[in-house]
C-alpha positions in Angstrom: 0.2 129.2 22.4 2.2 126.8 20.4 1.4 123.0 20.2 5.5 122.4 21.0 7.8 124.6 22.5 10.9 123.8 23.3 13.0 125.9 25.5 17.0 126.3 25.9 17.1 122.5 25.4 20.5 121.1 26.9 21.8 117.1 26.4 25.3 116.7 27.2 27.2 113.1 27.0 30.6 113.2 29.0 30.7 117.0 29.5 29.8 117.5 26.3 26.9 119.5 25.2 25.5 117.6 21.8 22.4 120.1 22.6 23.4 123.7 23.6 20.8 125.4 24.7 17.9 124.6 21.8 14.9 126.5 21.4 12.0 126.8 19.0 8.0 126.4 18.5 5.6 124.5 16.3 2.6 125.5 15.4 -0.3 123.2 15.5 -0.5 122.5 11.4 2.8 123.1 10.5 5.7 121.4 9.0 9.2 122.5 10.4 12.1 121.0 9.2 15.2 120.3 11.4 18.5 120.6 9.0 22.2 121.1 9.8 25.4 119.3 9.3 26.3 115.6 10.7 27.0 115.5 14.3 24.9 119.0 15.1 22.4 117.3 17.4 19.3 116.4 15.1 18.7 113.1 15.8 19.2 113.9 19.4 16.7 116.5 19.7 14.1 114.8 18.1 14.8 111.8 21.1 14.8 113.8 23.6 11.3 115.5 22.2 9.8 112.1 22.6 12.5 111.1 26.0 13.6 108.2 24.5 16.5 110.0 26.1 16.6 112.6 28.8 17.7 115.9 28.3 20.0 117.3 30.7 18.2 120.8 31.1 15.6 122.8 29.9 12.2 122.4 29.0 9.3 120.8 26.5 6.0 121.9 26.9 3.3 119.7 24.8 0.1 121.5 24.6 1.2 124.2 27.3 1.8 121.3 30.0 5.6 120.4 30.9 6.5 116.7 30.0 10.2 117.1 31.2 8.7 118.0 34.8 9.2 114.8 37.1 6.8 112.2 37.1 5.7 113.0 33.6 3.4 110.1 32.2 5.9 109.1 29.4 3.5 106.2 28.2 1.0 109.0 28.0 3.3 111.4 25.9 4.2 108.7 23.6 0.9 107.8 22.4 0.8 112.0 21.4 3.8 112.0 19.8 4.3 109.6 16.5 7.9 109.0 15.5 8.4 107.4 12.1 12.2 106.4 12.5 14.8 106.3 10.1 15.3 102.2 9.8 11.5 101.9 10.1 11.4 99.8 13.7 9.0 97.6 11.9 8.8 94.2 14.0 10.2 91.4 11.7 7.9 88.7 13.4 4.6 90.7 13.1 2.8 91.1 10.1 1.9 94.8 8.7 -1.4 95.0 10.4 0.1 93.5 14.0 2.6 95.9 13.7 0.1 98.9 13.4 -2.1 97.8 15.8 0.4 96.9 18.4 0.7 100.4 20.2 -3.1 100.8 19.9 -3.6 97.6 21.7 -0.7 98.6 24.3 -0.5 101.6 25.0 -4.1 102.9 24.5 -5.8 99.1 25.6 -7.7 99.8 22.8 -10.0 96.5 21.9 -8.5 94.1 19.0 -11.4 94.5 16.8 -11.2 98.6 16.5 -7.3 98.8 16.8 -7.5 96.7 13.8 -10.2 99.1 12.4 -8.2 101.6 13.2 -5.2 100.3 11.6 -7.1 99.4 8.2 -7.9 103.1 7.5 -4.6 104.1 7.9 -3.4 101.6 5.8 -5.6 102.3 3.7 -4.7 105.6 3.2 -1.3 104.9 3.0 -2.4 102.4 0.2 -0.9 99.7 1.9 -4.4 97.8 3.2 -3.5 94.8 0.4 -0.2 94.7 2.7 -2.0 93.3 5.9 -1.0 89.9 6.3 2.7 90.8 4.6 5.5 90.8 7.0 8.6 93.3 7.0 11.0 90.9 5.2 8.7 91.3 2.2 8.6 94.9 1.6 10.3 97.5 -0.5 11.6 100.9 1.8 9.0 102.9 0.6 6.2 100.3 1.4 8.1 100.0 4.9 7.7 103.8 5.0 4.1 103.9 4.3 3.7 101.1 7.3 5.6 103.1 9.7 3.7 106.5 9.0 0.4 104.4 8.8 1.7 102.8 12.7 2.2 106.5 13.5 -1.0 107.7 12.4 -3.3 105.2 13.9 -2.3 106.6 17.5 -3.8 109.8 16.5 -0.7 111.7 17.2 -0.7 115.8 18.0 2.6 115.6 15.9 4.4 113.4 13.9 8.3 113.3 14.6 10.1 112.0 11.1 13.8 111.2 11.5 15.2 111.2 7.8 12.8 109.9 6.1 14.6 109.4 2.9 17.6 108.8 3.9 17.4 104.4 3.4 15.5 105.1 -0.1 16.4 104.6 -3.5 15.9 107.8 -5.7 12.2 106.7 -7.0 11.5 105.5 -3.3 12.6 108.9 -2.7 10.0 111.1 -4.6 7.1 108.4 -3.2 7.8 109.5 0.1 8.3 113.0 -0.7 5.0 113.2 -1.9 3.6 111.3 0.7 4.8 113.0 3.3 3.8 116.5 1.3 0.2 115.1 1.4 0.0 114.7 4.7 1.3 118.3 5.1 -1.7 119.8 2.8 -4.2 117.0 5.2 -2.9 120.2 8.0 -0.4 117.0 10.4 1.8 119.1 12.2 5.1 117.5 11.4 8.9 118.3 12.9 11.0 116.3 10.3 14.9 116.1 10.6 16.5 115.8 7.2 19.4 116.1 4.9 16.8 116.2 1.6 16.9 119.5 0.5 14.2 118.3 -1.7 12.3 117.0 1.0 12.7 120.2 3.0 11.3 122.6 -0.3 8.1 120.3 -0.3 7.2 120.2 3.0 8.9 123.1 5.5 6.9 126.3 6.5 10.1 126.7 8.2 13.5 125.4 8.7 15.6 125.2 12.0 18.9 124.9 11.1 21.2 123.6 13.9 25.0 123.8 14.2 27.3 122.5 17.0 24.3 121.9 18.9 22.6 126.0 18.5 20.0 126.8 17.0 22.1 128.6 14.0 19.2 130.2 12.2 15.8 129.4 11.5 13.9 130.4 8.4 12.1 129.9 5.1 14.3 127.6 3.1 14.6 129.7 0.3 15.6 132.5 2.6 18.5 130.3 3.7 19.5 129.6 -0.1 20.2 132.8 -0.4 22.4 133.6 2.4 25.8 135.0 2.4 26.9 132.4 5.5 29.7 130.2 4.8 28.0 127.6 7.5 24.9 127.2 5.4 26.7 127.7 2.3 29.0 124.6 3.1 26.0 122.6 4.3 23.8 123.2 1.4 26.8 122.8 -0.8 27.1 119.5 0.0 23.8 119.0 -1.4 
């Protein structure tokens, strides 16, 4: 059984299907990539995986268990699903290690004393401890990044949603992150990752979904879809 499945996922806006019909699996371990071109339904999917929308129909099981059915704990879901979002979400108010510790303390009532504990190590490993008493304002993207993954991490998520990662990040930022996000790929995090990096994508992806007009278009390796005679993942990756 897969850790997520996602099945004939629907989200329409106006009578409009931005999601038609999605479906695909992830692996407990693995690192799938979400790809296509702007306007195909990425960021939506990945906000309905986490219902910080509601999809219209279909369903997402999490572990085998159904968190679209009604009266699904989404409190519950949220603390098992990190999201690192694309303009970080960092609170400007809160320093680093408030802002890591905040969904511990909330969501999990988890003690001051070990959220903070808790929050340290992941810092840490983010090499970002030195950053505690720091607030947003004065961090760089990529330091911004690590405190958002670190935030993510400390809720000892089953997966880790990243919404273009790169996309804010000058091109040295760029590689940091890469890497960084590749490490915690080889540390086994299961990861779904929507992204326009190509670069990103060869580093991290066991697989690629690759979405278009809302479908699941194809999904494969990425360098299977490199070399494919398809003028819709020709264009995309030509763009690139």
């Amino acid at each position: 059984m897969a850790l997520l499945e996602v099945k004939e996922l629907v989200k329409s806006y106006g009578g409009r299907n931005v999601l038609d019909g999605v479906s695909f699996d992830l692996e407990e371990g693995e690192a799938k990539v979400v790809m296509g071109p702007s306007g195909c339904g990425k960021s939506t999917l990945l906000r309905c995986l986490n219902l910080l929308i509601e999809p219209t129909s279909g369903s997402i099981l999490l572990d085998g268990k159904d968190i679209t059915r009604p009266g699904a704990d989404v409190r519950a879901l949220r603390s098992r699903i990190g999201f690192v979002f694309q303009n970080f979400a960092l609170y400007r108010h809160m320093s680093v290690l408030d802002n890591v510790t905040l969904a511990l303390r909330r969501l999990k009532k988890v003690p001051r004393r070990e959220a903070e504990e808790r929050a340290l190590h992941e810092l840490d490993r983010m090499e970002m401890a030195d950053k505690r008493d720091a607030y947003p304002a004065a961090l760089s993207g990529g330091q911004s990044q690590r405190v958002a993954i670190a935030r993510a991490l400390a809720m000892d998520p089953k997966v880790l949603f990243f919404d273009e990662p790169t996309s804010a990040l000058d091109p040295i930022m760029v590689r940091e992150v890469v890497t960084l996000i590749n490490g915690l790929y080889l540390d086994n995090v299961t990861i779904l990752c929507v992204t326009h990096d190509l670069g990103l994508a060869k580093h991290i992806s066991d697989r690629v979904v690759f979405l278009d007009q809302g479908r699941v278009y194809a999904e494969d390796l990425i360098e299977n879809l490199l070399r494919r005679d398809d003028p819709v993942i020709e264009d995309f990756f030509g763009e690139g």
